[in-house]
C-alpha positions in Angstrom: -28.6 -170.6 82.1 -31.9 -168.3 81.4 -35.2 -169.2 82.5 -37.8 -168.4 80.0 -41.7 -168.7 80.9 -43.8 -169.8 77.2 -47.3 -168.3 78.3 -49.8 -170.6 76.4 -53.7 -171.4 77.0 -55.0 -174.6 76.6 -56.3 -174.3 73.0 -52.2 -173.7 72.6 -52.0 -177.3 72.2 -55.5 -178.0 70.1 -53.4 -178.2 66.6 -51.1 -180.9 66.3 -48.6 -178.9 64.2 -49.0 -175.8 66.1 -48.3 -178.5 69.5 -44.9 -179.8 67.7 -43.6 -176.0 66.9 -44.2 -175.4 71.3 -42.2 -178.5 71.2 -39.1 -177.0 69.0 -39.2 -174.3 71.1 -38.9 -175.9 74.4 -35.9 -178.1 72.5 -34.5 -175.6 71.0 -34.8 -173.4 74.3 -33.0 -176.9 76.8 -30.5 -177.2 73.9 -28.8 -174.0 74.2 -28.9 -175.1 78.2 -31.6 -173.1 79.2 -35.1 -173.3 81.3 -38.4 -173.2 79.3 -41.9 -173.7 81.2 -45.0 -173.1 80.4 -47.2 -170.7 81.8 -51.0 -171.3 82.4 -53.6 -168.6 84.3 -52.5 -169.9 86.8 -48.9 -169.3 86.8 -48.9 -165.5 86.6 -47.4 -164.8 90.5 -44.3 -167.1 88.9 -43.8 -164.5 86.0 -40.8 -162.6 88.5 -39.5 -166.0 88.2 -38.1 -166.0 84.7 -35.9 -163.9 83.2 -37.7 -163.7 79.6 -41.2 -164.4 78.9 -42.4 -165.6 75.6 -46.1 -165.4 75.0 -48.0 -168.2 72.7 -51.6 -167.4 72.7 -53.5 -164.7 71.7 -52.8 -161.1 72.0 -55.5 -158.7 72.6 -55.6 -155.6 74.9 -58.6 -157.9 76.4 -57.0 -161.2 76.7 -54.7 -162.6 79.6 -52.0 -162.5 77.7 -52.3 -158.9 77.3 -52.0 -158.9 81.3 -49.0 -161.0 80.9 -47.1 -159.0 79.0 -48.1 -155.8 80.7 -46.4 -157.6 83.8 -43.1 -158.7 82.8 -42.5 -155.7 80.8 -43.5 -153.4 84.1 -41.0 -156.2 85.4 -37.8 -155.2 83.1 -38.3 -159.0 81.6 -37.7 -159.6 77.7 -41.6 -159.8 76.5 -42.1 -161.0 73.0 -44.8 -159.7 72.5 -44.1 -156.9 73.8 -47.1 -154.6 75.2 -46.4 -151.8 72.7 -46.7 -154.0 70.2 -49.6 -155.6 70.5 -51.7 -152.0 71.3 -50.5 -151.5 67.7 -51.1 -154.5 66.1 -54.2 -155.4 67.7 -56.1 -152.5 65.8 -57.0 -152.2 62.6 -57.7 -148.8 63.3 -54.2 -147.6 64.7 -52.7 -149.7 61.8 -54.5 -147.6 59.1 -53.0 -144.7 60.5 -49.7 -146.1 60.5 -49.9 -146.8 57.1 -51.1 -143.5 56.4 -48.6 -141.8 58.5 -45.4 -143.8 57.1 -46.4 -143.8 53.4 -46.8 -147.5 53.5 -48.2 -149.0 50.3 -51.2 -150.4 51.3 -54.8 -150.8 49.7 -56.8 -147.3 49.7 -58.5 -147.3 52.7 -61.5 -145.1 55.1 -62.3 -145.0 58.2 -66.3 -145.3 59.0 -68.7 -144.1 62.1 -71.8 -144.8 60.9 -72.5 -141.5 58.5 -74.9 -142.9 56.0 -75.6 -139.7 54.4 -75.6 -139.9 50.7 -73.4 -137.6 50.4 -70.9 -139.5 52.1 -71.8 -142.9 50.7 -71.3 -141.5 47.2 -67.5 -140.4 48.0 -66.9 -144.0 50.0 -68.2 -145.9 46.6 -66.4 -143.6 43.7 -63.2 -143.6 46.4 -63.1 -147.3 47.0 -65.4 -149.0 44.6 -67.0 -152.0 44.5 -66.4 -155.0 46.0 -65.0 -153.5 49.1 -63.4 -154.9 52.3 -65.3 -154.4 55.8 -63.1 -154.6 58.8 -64.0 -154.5 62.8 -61.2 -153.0 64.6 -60.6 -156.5 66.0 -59.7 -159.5 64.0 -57.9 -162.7 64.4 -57.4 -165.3 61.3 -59.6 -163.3 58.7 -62.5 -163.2 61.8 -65.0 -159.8 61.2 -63.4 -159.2 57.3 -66.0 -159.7 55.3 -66.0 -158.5 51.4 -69.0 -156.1 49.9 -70.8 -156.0 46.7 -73.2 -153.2 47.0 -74.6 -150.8 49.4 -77.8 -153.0 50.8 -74.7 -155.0 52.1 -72.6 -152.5 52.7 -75.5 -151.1 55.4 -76.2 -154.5 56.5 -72.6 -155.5 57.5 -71.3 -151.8 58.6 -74.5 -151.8 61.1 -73.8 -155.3 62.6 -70.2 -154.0 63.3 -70.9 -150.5 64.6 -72.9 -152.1 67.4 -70.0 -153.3 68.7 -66.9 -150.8 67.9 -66.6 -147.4 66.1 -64.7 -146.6 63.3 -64.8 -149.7 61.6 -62.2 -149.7 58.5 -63.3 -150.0 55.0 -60.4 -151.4 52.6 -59.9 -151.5 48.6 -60.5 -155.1 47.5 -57.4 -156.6 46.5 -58.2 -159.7 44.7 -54.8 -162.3 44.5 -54.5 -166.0 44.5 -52.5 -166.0 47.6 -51.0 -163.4 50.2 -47.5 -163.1 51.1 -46.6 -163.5 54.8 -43.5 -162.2 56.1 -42.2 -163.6 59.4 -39.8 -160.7 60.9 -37.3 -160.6 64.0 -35.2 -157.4 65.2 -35.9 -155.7 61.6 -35.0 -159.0 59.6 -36.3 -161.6 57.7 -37.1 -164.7 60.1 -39.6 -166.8 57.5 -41.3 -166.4 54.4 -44.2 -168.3 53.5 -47.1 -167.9 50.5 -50.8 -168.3 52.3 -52.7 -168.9 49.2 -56.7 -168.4 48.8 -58.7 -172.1 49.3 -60.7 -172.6 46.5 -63.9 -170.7 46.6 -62.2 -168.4 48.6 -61.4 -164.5 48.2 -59.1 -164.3 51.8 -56.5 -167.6 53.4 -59.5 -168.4 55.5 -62.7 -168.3 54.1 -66.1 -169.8 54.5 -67.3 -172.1 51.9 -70.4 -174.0 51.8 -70.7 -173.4 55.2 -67.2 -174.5 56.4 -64.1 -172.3 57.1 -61.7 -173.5 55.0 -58.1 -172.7 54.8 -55.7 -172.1 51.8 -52.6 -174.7 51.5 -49.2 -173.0 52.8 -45.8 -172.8 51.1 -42.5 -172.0 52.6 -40.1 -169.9 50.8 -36.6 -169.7 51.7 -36.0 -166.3 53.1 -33.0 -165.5 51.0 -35.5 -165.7 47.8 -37.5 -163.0 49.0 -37.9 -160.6 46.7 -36.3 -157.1 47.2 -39.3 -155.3 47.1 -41.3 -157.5 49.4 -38.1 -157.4 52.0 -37.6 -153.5 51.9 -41.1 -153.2 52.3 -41.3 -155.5 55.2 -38.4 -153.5 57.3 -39.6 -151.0 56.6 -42.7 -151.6 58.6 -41.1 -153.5 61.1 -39.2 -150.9 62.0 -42.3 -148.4 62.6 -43.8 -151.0 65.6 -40.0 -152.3 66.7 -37.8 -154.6 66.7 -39.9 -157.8 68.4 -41.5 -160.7 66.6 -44.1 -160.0 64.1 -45.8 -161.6 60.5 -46.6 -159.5 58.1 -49.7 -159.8 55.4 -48.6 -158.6 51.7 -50.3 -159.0 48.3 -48.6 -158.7 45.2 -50.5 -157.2 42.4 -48.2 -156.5 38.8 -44.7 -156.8 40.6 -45.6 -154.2 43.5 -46.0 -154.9 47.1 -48.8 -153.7 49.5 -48.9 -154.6 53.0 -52.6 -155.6 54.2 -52.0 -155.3 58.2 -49.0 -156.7 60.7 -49.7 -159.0 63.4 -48.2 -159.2 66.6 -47.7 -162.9 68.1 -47.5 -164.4 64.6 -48.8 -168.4 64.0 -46.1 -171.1 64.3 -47.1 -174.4 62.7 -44.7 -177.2 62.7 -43.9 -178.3 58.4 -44.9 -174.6 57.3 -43.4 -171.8 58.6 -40.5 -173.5 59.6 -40.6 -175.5 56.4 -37.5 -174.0 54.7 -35.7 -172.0 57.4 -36.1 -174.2 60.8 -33.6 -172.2 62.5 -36.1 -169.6 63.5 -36.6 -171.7 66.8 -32.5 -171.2 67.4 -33.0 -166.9 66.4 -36.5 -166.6 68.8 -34.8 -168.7 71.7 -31.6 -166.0 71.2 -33.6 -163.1 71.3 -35.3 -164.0 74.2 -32.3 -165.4 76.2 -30.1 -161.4 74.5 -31.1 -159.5 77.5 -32.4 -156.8 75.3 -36.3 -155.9 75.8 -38.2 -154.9 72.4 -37.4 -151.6 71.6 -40.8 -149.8 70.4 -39.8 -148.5 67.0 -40.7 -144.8 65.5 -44.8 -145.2 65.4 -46.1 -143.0 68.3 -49.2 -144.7 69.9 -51.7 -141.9 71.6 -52.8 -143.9 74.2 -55.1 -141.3 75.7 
């Protein structure tokens, strides 16, 4: 038997559906005959108890659960995620030079400090055009991604983000009706779902009227992922390692270009899982394998 500790936060259990995957989990986990707990703030002296720990709440270098991760890797513990992983994930930054470095289709992209020069401004607008994509270095669920139309906006929305990070990224605008996401475990295929654009919408969460709305979900068998779409996604996988991650793809004219990869991916009970529910049975394996992540060939400078 393995003992695995399922850090979570109390928002963890908000969702209904995101509630009922934790639930698979923990059954999937007692099934195979092993221990799973769950870990609060309060829990973290325990984390020596356990033999894996598997974190459900969000990553951030600033964020408990970065803490918790940083401990039971220091530990020797299987960590999904893994602390390498989410240093890389985490930034949009350090993911634009991954791209960069790797030759990873993705949309044209520039990093910006604040130069306002015209000089500059005129090679950002003839490189990237108009509309463009403004991103903080930070973002969670399409949070601090907000789309450009011309350069009064462009100064208003670059300012407001400066104040609180430098460089910001600024990102081609790659209009689609929904984005590809890519569910990947040790290098393979785990799900594959289409997140398409709510009506109104330009990105899978958007604000309409007022409200944030969400696009509907659909699950697609993994074996019906195109080739393209899967060779890119290992690929990429394989530059941050071999742990748990969801990848965000568009598809424009029958080519593939990946958007960013998250660390700590979302689990919702009816849509990931909603054509191949054996990713609880391949998560609770990997956990319970004895094999930490392996950081894959993407050096992080963390000086």
């Amino acid at each position: 038997m393995m003992k695995i500790g399922c850090f979570v936060e109390k928002y963890s259990f908000h969702i209904k559906e995101e509630a009922k995957a934790l639930d698979r989990f923990k059954r999937s986990a007692e099934s195979k005959g092993h221990l799973f707990d769950y870990l609060f703030k309060m829990d973290l002296n325990r984390i020596s108890e356990y033999d894996s720990i598997f974190i459900r709440a969000t990553t951030d270098p600033m964020n408990t659960a970065y803490v918790v991760s940083r401990t039971a890797d220091a530990l020797g513990k299987v960590v999904i995620d893994d602390p390498h992983s989410i240093r890389v994930c985490s930034s949009k930054v350090v993911l634009d030079d991954l791209f960069k470095q790797n030759n990873i289709p993705s949309p044209k992209s520039l990093l910006f400090s604040g130069n306002y020069d015209a000089e500059n401004l005129e090679h950002i607008f003839g490189y990237l055009g108009f509309p463009l994509v403004v991103k903080a270095p930070y973002t969670k669920f399409s949070s601090h991604v907000e789309k450009v139309m011309g350069e009064p906006e462009f100064r208003d929305i670059t300012s407001r983000y400066l104040r609180n990070a430098t460089p910001i990224v600024l990102q081609e605008y790659m209009p689609s009706g929904f984005d590809w996401r890519v569910g990947m475990l040790d290098n393979k295929i785990l799900y594959l779902c289409k997140y398409y654009m709510p009506k109104g919408g330009w990105k899978v969460r958007s604000l309409i009227d007022g409200k944030h709305e969400w696009g509907r979900v659909v699950p697609i068998l993994r074996r019906n992922a195109p080739k393209k779409l899967e060779g890119l996604s290992v690929n990429i996988s394989k530059c941050v390692g071999d742990g748990l991650y969801g990848l965000d793809v568009k598809e424009i004219d029958d080519e593939f270009f990946c958007i960013e990869i998250n660390d700590n991916p979302s689990f919702y009970a009816g849509l990931e899982d909603g054509k191949d529910p054996d990713l609880y049975d391949q998560i609770i394996d990997r956990l319970t394998s004895g094999r930490p992540v392996k950081p894959g060939t993407y050096k992080l400078d963390d000086n």
